[in-house]
C-alpha positions as CSV (number, residue, x, y, z in Angstrom):
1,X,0.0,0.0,0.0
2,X,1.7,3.7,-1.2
3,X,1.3,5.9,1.9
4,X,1.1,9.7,1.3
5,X,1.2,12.6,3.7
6,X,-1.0,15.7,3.1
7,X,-0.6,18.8,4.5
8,X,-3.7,20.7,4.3
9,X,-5.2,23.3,7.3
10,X,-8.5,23.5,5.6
11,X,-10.7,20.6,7.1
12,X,-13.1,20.2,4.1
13,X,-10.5,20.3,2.0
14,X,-8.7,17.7,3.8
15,X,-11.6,15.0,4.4
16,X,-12.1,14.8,1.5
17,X,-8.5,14.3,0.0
18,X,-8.2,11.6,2.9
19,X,-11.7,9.9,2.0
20,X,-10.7,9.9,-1.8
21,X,-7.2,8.6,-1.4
22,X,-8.3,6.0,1.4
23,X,-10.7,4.5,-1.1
24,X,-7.7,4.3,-3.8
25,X,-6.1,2.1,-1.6
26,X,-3.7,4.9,0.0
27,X,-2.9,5.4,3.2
28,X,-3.1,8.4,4.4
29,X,-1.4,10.4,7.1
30,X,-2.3,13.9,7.9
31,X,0.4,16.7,9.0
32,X,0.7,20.2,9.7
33,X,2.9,22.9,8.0
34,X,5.3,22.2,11.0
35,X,5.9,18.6,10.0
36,X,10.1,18.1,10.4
37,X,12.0,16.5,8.2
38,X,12.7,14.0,10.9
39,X,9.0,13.0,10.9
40,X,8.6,12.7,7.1
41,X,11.7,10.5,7.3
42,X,10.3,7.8,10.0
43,X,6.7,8.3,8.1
44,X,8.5,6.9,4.6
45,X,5.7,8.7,2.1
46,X,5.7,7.6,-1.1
47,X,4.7,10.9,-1.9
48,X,3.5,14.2,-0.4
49,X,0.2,16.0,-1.3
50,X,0.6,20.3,0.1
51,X,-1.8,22.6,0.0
52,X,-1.1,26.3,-1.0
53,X,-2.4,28.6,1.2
54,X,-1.9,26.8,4.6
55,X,-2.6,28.6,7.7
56,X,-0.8,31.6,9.2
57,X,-0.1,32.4,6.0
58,X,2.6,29.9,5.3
59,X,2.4,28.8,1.2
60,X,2.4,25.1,0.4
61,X,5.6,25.8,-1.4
62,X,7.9,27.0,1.7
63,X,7.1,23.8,3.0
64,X,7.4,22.0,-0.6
65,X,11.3,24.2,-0.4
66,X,12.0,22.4,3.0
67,X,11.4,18.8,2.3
68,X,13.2,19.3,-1.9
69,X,16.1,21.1,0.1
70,X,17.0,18.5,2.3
71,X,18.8,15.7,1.1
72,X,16.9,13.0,2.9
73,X,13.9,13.8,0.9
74,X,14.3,15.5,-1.6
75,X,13.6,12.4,-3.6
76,X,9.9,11.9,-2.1
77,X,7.8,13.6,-4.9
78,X,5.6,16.5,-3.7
79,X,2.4,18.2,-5.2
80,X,0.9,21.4,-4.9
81,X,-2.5,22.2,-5.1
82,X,-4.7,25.4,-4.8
83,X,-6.9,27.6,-6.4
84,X,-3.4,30.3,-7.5
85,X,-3.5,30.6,-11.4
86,X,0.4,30.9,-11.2
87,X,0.7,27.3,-10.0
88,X,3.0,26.3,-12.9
89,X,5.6,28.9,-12.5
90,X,4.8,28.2,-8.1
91,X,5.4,24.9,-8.7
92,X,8.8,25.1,-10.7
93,X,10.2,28.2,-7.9
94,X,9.3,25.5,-5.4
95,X,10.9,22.3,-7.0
96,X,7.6,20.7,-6.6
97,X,7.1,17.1,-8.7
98,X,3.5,18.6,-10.1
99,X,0.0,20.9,-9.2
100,X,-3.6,20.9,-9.4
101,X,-5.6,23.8,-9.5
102,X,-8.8,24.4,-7.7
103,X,-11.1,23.6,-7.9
104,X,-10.3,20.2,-7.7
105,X,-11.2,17.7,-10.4
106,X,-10.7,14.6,-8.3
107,X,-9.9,12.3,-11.5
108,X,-7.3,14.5,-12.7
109,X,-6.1,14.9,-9.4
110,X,-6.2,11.0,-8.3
111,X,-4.3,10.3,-11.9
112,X,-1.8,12.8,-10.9
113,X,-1.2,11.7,-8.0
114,X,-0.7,7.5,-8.9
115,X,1.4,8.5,-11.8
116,X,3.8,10.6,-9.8
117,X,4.0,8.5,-6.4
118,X,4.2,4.9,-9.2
119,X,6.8,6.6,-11.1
């Protein structure tokens, strides 16, 4: 089973990226923004799912900058997603693996996410 961390402080938002990836056959672990390195590590993602705008104004791709900086993980693929129409160009500056723009289409963003964390 692929196991995938997603950082996201919106609780709708959330639920339902857990509920969707849970019934793919992911399992799913929830983090804040503050997630170390060290915990990522011991977690062993396959991948990493971060929402943009996360909550004390913190952007999805700081934290995306964090885990592609440090060499224990900067192999673990990481995806962006929010409703920001400069996600390509946030997603390049931050190193990120890919994006999905809000609103979500969950079958594009399911397909992304098995491509990337299968790859």
């Amino acid at each position: 089973m692929k196991k995938l961390i997603i950082i996201e402080d919106d609780t709708d938002a959330r639920e339902m990226a857990v509920f969707t990836f849970e019934n793919n056959g992911y399992e799913v672990v929830k983090a804040g923004k503050d997630i170390s390195i060290q915990e990522v590590i011991a977690l062993k993602p396959h991948i990493i799912v971060v929402g943009y705008q996360l909550s004390g104004g913190t952007p999805g791709s700081e934290v995306c900058l964090k885990l592609k900086a440090d060499k224990a993980t900067k192999d673990i693929p990481v995806i962006l997603y929010s409703p920001n129409v400069d996600m390509d160009k946030i997603s390049q500056s931050a190193c990120a693996d890919g994006y999905v723009a809000k609103p979500l289409e969950l079958e594009d963003f399911m397909y992304l996410v098995h491509r990337i964390a299968l790859s």
